[in-house]
Each structure stands twice: as structure tokens, then as C-alpha cells.
C-alpha positions in Angstrom: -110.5 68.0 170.3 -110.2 71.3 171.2 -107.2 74.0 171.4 -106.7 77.2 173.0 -104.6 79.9 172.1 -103.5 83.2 173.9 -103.1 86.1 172.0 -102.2 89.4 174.6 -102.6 92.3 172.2 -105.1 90.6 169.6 -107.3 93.5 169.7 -104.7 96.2 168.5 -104.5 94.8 165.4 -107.7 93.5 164.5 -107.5 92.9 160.6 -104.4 90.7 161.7 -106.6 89.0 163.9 -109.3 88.1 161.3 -106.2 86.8 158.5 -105.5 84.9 161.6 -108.5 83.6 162.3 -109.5 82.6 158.6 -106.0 81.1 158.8 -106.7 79.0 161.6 -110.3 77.6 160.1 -108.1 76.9 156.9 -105.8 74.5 158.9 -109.0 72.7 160.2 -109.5 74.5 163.6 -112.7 76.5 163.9 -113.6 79.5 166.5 -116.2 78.1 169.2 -115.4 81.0 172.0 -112.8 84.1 172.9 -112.2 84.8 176.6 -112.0 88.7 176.3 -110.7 88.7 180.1 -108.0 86.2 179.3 -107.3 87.0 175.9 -107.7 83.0 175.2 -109.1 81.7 171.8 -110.9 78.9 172.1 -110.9 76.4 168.8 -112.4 73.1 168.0 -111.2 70.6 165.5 -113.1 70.4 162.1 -112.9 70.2 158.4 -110.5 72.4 156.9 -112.5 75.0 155.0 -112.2 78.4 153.7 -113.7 80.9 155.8 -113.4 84.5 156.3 -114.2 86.0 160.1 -115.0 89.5 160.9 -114.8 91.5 164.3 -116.8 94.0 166.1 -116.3 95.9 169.1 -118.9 98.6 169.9 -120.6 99.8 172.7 -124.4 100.4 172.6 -124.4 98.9 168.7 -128.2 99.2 168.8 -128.4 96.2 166.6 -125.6 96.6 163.7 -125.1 92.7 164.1 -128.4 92.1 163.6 -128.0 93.4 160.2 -125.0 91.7 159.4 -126.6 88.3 160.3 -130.0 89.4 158.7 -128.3 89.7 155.4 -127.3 86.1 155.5 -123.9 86.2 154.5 -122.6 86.3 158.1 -123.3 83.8 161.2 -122.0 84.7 164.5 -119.5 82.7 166.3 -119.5 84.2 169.8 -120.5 87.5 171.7 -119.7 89.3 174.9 -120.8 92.7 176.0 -118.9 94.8 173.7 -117.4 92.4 171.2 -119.2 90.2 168.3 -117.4 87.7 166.2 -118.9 87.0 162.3 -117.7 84.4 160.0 -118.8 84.3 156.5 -118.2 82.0 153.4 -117.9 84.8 151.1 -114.8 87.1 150.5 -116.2 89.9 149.7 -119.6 89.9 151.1 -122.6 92.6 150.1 -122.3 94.4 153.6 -119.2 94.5 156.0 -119.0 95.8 159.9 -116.5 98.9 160.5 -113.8 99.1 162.4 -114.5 102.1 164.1 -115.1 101.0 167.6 -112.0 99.8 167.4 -110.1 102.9 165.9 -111.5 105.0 169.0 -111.1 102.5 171.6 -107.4 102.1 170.5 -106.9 105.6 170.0 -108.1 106.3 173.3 -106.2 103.5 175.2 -102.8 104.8 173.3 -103.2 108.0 174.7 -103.8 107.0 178.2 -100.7 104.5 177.9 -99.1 107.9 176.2 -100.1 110.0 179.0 -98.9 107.3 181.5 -95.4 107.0 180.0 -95.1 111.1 179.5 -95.9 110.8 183.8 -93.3 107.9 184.6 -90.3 109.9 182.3 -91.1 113.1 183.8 -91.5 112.7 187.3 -90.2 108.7 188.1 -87.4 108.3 185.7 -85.1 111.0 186.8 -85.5 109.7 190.7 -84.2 106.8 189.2 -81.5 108.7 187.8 -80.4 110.4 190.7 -80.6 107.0 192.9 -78.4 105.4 190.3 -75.8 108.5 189.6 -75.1 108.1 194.1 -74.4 104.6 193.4 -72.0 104.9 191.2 -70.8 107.7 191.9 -70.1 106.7 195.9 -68.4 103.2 196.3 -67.7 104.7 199.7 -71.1 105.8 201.4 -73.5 103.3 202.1 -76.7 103.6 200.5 -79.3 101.9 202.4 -83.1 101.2 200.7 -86.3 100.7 202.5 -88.8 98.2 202.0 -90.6 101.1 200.5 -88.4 101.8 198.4 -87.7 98.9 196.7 -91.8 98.1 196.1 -92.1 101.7 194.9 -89.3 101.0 192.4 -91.0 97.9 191.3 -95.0 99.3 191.5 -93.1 101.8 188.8 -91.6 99.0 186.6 -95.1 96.8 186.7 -96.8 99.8 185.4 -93.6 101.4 182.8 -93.4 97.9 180.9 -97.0 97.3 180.1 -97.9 101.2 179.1 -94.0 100.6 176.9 -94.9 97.9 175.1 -98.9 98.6 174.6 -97.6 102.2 173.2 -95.4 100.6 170.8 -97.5 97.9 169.5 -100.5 100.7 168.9 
């Protein structure tokens, strides 16, 4: 039997991710895949055993899982292009992956959504403003909005919630 789980921002909070994980495998359901694109973890029923997962994301590794699984205390779950999942028995094993693709690729990503947010106040926001000030402000004239207008206003909000709530959460 198997379940599947989606988890949106797994990846800015990747030691969560792994507790989460070894959680999962505790209550009897082990990692067989993760849909990067989807953000969908894919688990299959089993024994309930102690296990402890690791993550990796790095571009151009030049073969740092290779020397995590030559050491034999890790086996890999699943890969993509950039992202390697271990799991290992062991708590504290001899030699353990870094986080720091992901510290760069986050850092990088909240600056962009940053920089994004910094654009939307600065230049969207206070059209916004202004639209909703002659509103209020003039029960009597009659305000009429384009079709244009309206998808502008929304094309704004699709892209001010996402950069909101990935800025926060990083």
C-alpha cells in the first residue's frame, strides 16, 4: 500500500524534513520516491523501524554521494538531477553530507522573492493605493475598470502571495 504526501516548501527547511522523514519510517511508512516538480512524497508500507534520512541538493556534486554510499553506512533512496536522498541505520554515522547547497540555493531564492516583494511595494502597491483611496473617496463618480485592469491586478496578486509567503517561511 502505498501513500503520498505533499509537502509545498519541504526544501526550506530541510533538517525538518529529514525528522520528518525518520518520523514517517518510524510509523511504518518508508521513502520509495519524491516528485521534486510536485513536491509529492511517495511512501510504501513496511515494518516500523528506526531510520535516520539525510538530504542533498548540489549541483555538479562530482561524486560526494558516491562517498557517502562507499562508506556503507548510507543507501540511497531516490535521486533526480540535483537532489539525492540517504537513509542510514545509524545516528550518528562516521561521515555526514552538508547542507550547503541548500544554504545558497535558499539564500539565493530569498533574495530574489526579496527583491520581487521590494518591486511589487514600490511600484504596484501604491497604484493600488491610489485606485482604492478614488473609491472611497468618490461614492459619486463612477469608476469604471478594464478587462486589463482587473488581470493586471490579479497577475500582481498571483505573483505578491507566493514571493510573501516563500519570504517568510525562509
Amino acid at each position: 500500500m502505498s501513500k503520498t504526501i505533499f509537502r509545498p516548501f519541504w526544501s526550506f527547511d530541510v533538517v525538518k524534513t529529514e525528522k520528518w522523514l525518520s518520523e514517517m519510517h518510524a510509523k511504518g511508512y518508508a521513502l520509495q520516491k519524491v516528485n521534486i516538480a510536485l513536491r509529492l512524497f511517495i511512501f510504501e508500507k513496511t515494518e516500523p523501524v528506526q531510520m535516520f534520512y539525510r538530504i542533498i541538493f548540489g549541483k555538479h556534486t562530482n561524486g560526494a554521494q558516491e562517498l557517502f554510499l562507499r562508506d556503507g553506512s548510507y543507501n540511497q533512496v531516490c535521486f533526480s538531477k540535483n537532489y539525492s536522498v540517504l537513509r542510514t541505520e545509524h545516528k550518528e554515522p562516521g561521515i555526514s553530507p552538508s547542507y550547503d547547497g541548500f544554504l545558497k540555493r535558499n539564500k539565493t531564492i530569498g533574495m530574489v522573492s526579496g527583491y520581487l516583494l521590494l518591486f511589487l511595494m514600490c511600484f504596484c502597491f501604491p497604484l493600488i493605493l491610489i485606485a482604492a483611496v478614488m473609491l472611497i473617496g468618490s461614492s459619486s463618480v463612477l469608476i469604471t475598470y478594464t478587462i486589463e485592469d482587473c488581470v493586471g491586478f490579479f497577475v500582481q496578486l498571483i505573483i505578491l502571495i507566493p514571493s510573501l509567503l516563500i519570504f517568510l517561511k525562509l
